[in-house]
C-alpha positions as CSV (number, residue, x, y, z in Angstrom):
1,X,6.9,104.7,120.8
2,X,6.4,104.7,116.9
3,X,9.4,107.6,116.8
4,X,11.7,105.6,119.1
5,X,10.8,102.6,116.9
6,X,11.7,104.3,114.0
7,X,15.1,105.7,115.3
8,X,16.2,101.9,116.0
9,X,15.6,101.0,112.5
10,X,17.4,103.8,111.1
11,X,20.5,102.7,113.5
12,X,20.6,99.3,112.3
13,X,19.8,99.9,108.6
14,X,23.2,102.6,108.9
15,X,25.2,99.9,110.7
16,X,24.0,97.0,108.3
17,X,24.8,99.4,105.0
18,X,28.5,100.6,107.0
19,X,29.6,97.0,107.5
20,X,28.5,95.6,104.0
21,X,30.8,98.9,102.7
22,X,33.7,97.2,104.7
23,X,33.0,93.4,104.1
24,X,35.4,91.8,102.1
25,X,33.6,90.0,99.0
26,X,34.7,87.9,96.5
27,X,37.3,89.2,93.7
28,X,38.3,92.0,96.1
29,X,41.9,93.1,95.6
30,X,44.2,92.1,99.1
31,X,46.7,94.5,99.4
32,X,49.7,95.7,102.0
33,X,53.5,96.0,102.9
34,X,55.8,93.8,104.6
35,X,58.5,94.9,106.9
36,X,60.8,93.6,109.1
37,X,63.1,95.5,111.6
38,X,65.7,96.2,108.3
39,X,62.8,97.9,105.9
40,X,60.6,96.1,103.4
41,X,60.9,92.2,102.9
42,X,61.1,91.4,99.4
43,X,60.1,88.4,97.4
44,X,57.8,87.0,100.4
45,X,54.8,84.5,99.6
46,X,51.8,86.0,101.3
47,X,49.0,83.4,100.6
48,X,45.4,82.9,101.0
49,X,44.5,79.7,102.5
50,X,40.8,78.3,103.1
51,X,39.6,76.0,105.7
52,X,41.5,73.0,104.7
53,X,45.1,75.2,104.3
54,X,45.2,74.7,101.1
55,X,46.5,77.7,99.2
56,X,43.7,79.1,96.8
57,X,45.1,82.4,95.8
58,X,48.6,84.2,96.2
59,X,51.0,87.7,95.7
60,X,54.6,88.1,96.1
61,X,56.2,91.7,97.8
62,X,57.8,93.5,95.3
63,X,61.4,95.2,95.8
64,X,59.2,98.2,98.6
65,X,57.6,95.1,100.4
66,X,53.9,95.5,98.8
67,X,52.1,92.8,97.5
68,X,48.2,92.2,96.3
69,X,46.0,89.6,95.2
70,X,42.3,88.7,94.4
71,X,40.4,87.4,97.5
72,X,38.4,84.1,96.4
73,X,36.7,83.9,99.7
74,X,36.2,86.3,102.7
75,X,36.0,83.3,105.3
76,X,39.4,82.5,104.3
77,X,43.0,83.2,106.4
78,X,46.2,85.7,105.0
79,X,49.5,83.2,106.1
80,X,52.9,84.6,105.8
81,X,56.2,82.3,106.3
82,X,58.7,83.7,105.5
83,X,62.6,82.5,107.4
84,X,63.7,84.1,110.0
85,X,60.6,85.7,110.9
86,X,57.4,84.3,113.2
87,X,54.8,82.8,110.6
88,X,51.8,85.0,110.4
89,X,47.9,83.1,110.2
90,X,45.2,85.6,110.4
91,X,41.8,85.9,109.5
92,X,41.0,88.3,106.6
93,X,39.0,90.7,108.0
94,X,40.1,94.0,105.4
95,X,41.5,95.1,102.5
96,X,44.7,96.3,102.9
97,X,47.6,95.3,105.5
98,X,50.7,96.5,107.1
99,X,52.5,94.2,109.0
100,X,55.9,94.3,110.6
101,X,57.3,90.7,110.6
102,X,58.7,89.8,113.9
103,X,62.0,88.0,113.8
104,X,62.1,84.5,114.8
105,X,66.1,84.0,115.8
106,X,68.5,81.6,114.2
107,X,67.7,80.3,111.0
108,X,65.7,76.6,111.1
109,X,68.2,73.9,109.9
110,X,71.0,76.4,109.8
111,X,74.4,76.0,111.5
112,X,76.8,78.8,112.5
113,X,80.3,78.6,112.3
114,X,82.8,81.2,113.3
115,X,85.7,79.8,111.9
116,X,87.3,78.8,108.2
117,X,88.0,75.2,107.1
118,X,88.7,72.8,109.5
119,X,87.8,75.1,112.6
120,X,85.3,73.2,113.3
121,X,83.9,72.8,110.2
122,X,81.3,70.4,108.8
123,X,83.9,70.1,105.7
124,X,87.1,68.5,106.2
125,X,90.1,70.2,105.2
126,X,91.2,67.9,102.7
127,X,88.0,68.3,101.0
128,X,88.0,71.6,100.4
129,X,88.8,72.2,96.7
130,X,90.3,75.4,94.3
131,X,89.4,75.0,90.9
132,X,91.7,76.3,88.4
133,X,90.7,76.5,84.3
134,X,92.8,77.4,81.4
135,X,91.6,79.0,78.5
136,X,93.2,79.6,75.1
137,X,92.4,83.0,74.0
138,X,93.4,82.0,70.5
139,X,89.9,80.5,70.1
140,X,88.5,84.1,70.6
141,X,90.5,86.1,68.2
142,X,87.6,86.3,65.0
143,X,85.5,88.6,67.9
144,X,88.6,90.8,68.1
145,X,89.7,90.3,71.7
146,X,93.1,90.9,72.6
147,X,92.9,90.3,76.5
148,X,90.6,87.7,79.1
149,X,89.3,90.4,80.5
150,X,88.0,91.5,77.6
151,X,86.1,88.3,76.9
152,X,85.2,87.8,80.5
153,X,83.5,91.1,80.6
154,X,82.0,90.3,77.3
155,X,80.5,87.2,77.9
156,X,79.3,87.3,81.6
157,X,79.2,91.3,82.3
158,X,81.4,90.4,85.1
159,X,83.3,93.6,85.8
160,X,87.4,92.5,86.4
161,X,89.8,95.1,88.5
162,X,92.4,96.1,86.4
């Protein structure tokens, strides 16, 4: 009796030290990746909200889809909105995510057009506009530029077909 006694505690004391090695405490790092069915989401908000969804701590996906962030509380929910995908509003229950965004279908608030101005278009044709500015090159001569394109490419880094 004493030996199967002992053999119980021994189980639980291994279970109880195994899931405090898993639990999420406070100032753990949240990590993970983003995807959707094109590769990695970039620029996404992935947020930690508490009981009253307020946001209390934050990270952003980088340009490969990862993002991390310090957990302030364990009890708390991961929510990721980002458009054109289903919002995501899970419990935190580890350390580090992959998730694969599912897509949500048309934009919210968006309208699709197939056709130019005045096909069916929100915008009149008479209000569509071209805008057209001159510029006198004479006022750029002192930086030694002969051409617009030269000042263009200068100025904005715009790169102009010759």
């Amino acid at each position: 009796m004493k030996k199967h006694l002992f053999n119980i505690s021994v189980m639980l004391l291994i279970q109880a030290v195994s899931a405090s090695a898993f639990a999420q405490v406070t100032g753990d790092t949240i990590s993970g990746i983003l995807s959707g069915k094109d590769g990695p989401l970039k620029m996404v908000r992935v947020t930690e909200r508490n009981a009253n969804d307020s946001v209390v701590s934050f990270g952003i996906t980088d340009f490969e889809g990862k993002f991390s962030f310090r957990l302030v509380n364990n009890m708390d929910r991961l929510y990721i909105s980002y458009k054109g995908y289903e919002t995501v509003d899970i419990p935190i229950t580890r350390l580090h995510y992959e998730l694969k965004m599912k897509e949500s279908g048309n934009l919210p608030g968006v309208v699709y057009y197939d056709g130019g101005p005045g096909a069916d278009s929100p915008i009149p044709l008479r209000e569509t506009r071209e805008t057209k500015d001159t510029i006198d090159i004479s006022a750029f001569e002192f930086l030694g530029f002969t051409t617009i394109d030269e000042i263009l490419n200068a100025e904005t880094g715009l790169d102009l077909p010759e």
